[in-house]
C-alpha positions in Angstrom: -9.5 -11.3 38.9 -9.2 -9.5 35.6 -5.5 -8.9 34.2 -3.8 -5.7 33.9 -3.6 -4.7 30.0 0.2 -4.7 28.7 1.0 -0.8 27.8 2.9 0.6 25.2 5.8 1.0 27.7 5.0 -2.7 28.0 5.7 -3.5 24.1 9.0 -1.1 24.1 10.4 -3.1 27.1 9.5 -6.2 25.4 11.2 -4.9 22.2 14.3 -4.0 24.0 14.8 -7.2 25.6 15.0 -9.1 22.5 17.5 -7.1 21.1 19.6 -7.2 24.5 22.8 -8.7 23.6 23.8 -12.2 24.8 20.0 -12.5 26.5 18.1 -11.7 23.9 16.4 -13.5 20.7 19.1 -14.5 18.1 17.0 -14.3 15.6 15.9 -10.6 16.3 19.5 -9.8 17.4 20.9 -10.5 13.1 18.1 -7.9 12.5 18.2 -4.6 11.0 16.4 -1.8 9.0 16.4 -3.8 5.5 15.9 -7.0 6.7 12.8 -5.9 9.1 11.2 -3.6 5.9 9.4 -6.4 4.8 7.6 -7.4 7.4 6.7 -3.5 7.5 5.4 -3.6 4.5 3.4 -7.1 5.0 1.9 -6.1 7.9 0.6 -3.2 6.4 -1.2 -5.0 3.9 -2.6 -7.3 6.6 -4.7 -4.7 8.3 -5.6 -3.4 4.5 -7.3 -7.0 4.4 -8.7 -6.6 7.9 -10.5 -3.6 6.7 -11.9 -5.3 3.6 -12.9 -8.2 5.1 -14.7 -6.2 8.1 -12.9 -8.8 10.8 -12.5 -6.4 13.5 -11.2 -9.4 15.8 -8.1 -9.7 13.2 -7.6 -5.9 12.7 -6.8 -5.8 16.3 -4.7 -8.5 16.1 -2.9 -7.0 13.0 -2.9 -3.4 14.1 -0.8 -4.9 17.1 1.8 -6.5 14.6 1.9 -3.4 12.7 2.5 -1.1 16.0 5.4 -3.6 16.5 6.8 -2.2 13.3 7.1 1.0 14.3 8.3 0.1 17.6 11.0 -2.7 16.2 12.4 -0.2 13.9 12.6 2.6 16.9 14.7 0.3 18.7 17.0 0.2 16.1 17.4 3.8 15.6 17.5 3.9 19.5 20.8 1.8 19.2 22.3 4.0 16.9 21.4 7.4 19.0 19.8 8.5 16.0 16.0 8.8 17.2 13.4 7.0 19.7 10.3 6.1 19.6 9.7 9.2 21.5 11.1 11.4 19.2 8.6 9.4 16.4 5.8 10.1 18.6 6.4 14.0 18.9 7.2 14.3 15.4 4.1 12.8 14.0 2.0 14.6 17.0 3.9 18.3 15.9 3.3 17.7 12.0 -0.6 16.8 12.9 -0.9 20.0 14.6 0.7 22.4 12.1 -0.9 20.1 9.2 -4.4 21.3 11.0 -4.6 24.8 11.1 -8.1 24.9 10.9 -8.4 22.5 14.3 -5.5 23.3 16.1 -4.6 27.3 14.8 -5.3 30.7 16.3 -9.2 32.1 15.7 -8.5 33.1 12.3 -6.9 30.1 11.0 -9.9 28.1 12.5 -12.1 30.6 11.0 -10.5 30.2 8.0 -11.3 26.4 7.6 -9.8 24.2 5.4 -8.9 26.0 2.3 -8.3 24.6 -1.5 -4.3 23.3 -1.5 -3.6 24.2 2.4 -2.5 20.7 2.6 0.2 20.5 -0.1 1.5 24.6 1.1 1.9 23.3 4.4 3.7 20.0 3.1 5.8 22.6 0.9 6.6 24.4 4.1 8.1 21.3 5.8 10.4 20.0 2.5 11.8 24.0 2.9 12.6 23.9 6.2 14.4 19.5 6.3 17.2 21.1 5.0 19.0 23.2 2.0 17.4 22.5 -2.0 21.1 21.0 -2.5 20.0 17.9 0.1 16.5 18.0 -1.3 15.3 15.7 -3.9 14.6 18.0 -7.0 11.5 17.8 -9.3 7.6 17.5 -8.8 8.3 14.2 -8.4 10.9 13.7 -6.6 8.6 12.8 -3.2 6.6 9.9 -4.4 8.1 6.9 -2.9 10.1 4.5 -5.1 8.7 2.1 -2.4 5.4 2.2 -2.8 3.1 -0.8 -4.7 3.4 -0.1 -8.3 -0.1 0.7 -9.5 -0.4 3.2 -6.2 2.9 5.0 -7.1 1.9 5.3 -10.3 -1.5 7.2 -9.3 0.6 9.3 -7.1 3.0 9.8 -10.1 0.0 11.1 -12.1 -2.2 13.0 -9.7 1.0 15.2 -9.2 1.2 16.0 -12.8 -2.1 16.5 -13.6 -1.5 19.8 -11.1 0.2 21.2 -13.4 -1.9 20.6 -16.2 -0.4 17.2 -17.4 -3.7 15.3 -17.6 -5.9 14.4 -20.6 -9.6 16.5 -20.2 -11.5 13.4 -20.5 -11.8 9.8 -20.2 -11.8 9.1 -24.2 -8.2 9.8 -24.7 -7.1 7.3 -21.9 -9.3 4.9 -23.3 -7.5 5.3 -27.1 -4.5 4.9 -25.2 -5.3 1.6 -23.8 -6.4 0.5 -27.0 -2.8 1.6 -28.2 -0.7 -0.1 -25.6 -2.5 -3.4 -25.7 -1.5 -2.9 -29.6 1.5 -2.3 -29.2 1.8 -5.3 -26.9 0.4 -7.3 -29.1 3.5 -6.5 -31.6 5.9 -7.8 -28.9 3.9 -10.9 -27.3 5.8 -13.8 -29.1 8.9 -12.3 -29.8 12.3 -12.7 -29.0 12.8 -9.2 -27.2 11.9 -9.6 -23.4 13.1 -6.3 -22.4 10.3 -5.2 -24.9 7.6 -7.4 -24.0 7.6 -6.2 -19.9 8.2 -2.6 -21.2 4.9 -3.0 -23.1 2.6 -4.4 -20.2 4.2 -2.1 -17.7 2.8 1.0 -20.4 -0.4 -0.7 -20.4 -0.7 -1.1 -16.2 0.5 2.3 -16.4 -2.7 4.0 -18.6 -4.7 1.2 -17.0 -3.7 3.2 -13.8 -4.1 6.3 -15.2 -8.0 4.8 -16.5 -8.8 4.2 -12.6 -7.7 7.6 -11.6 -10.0 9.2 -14.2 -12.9 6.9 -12.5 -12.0 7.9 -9.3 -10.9 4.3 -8.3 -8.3 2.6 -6.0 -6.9 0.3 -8.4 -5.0 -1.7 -5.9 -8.8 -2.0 -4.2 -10.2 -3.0 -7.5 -7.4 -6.1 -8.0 -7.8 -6.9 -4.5 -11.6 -7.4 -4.9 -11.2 -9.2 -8.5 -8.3 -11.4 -6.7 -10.8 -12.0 -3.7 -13.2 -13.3 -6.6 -11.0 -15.6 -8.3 -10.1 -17.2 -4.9 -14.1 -17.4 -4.4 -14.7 -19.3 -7.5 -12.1 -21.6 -7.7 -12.8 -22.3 -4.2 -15.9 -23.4 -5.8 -14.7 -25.6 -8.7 -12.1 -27.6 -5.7 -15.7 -28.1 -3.8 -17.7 -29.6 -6.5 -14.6 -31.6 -7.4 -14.0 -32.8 -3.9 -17.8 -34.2 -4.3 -17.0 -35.9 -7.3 -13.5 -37.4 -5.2 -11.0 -35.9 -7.3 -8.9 -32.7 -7.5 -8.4 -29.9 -10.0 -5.4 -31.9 -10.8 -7.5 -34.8 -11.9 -9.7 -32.6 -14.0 -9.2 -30.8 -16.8 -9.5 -27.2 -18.5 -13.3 -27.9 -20.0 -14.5 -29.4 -16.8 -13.0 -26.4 -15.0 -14.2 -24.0 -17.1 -17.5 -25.4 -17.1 -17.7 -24.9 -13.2 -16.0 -21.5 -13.5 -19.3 -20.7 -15.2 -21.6 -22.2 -12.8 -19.4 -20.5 -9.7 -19.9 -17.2 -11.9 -23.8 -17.6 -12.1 -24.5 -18.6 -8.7 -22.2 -15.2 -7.5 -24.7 -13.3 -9.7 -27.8 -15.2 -9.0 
């Protein structure tokens, strides 16, 4: 006999249990918004490496631990009578629809279609209506998430200016500009002055970011795949050292390098 599938009702009971005071988990009863972020954020990047790695078995398994995010922190807000999962549901369900015009709209919005900027008018619309300009952050800037993974906020922080015209025209000048920050990094590297030495890279992973927008590239996908390599090819050096009974430990830079070479030629052969 084939067992019922657990619901989302299910996972909210579950949820609410654990944080049931006296019978519930220690562990998740000491936890709250900051202390659960985290795990938000990890999880997230879990099913990012689901995707890459085309492992649907483990994208279930991690869009299940992400859903528990979303869930956890509803409880919380539940306990505070500020919001509930329900709430979250017809929020994001409502700003879909009026986000969708062209899907969800009258005959002439549908007619209409999906024109040039809709998106960011509509998004416009919303920050009007959350409340007066004195409770709104101020600036074009102001909603890119501190939060966010550097290099991605930094795209965000860019794309948004270049709407206004704050872009260069062409690759060329981002390229000079590279050449200029590593330059200028250069100056620092060996010095005394820290402050001066991180402020320098984080100008150059700044143009660098800027270099991948211009290319149309993810640059967090980019490191990811180029991270994914490394792992791939020292993976390699460990196995032909672990045929010769010894660890990278027991070998040295030369020998290392040398198989760093080898691992590079069989990836390319």
């Amino acid at each position: 006999m084939t067992t019922p599938l657990k619901t989302l009702p299910d996972l909210v009971a579950v949820m609410a249990a654990l944080r049931t005071p006296v019978t519930g988990c220690p562990w998740d009863l000491e936890q709250d918004f900051a202390s659960i972020a985290p795990y938000t954020i990890e999880e997230a990047y879990e099913v990012a490496d689901a995707i890459a790695r085309q492992d649907m078995p483990h994208l279930k398994e991690e869009l299940g631990d992400l859903l528990l995010q979303v869930i956890y922190h509803s409880q919380l807000a539940a306990e505070q009578n500020a919001f509930t999962l329900d709430d979250v549901v017809d929020g994001i369900t409502r700003k879909m629809i009026r986000r969708h015009p062209h899907v969800f709209g009258d005959a002439a919005a549908r007619s209409a279609g999906a024109a040039k900027g809709f998106w960011d008018k509509i998004k416009a619309e919303e920050k009007a209506a959350h409340g007066t300009v004195a409770e709104q952050p101020t600036g074009l800037l102001a909603d890119v998430p501190v939060g966010m993974p550097g290099l991605t906020r930094a795209i965000k922080l860019q794309s948004k200016a270049a709407k206004v015209g704050f872009d260069w025209p062409s690759m060329a000048p981002v390229l000079a500009k590279i050449r200029e920050e590593i330059g200028e990094l250069e100056e620092v590297v060996g010095g005394t002055d820290r402050a001066r030495i991180v402020e320098e890279y984080g100008d150059l992973l700044f143009v660098m970011a800027n270099l991948a927008r211009h290319l149309d590239i993810d640059p967090e996908a980019a490191l990811r795949g180029a991270n994914a390599k490394f792992t791939r090819r020292f993976e390699f050096i460990e196995a032909r050292l672990a045929a010769l009974g010894r660890t990278p430990a027991q070998s040295d830079l030369a020998e290392m390098d040398a198989l760093w070479n080898e691992a590079k030629a069989a990836g390319k052969a």
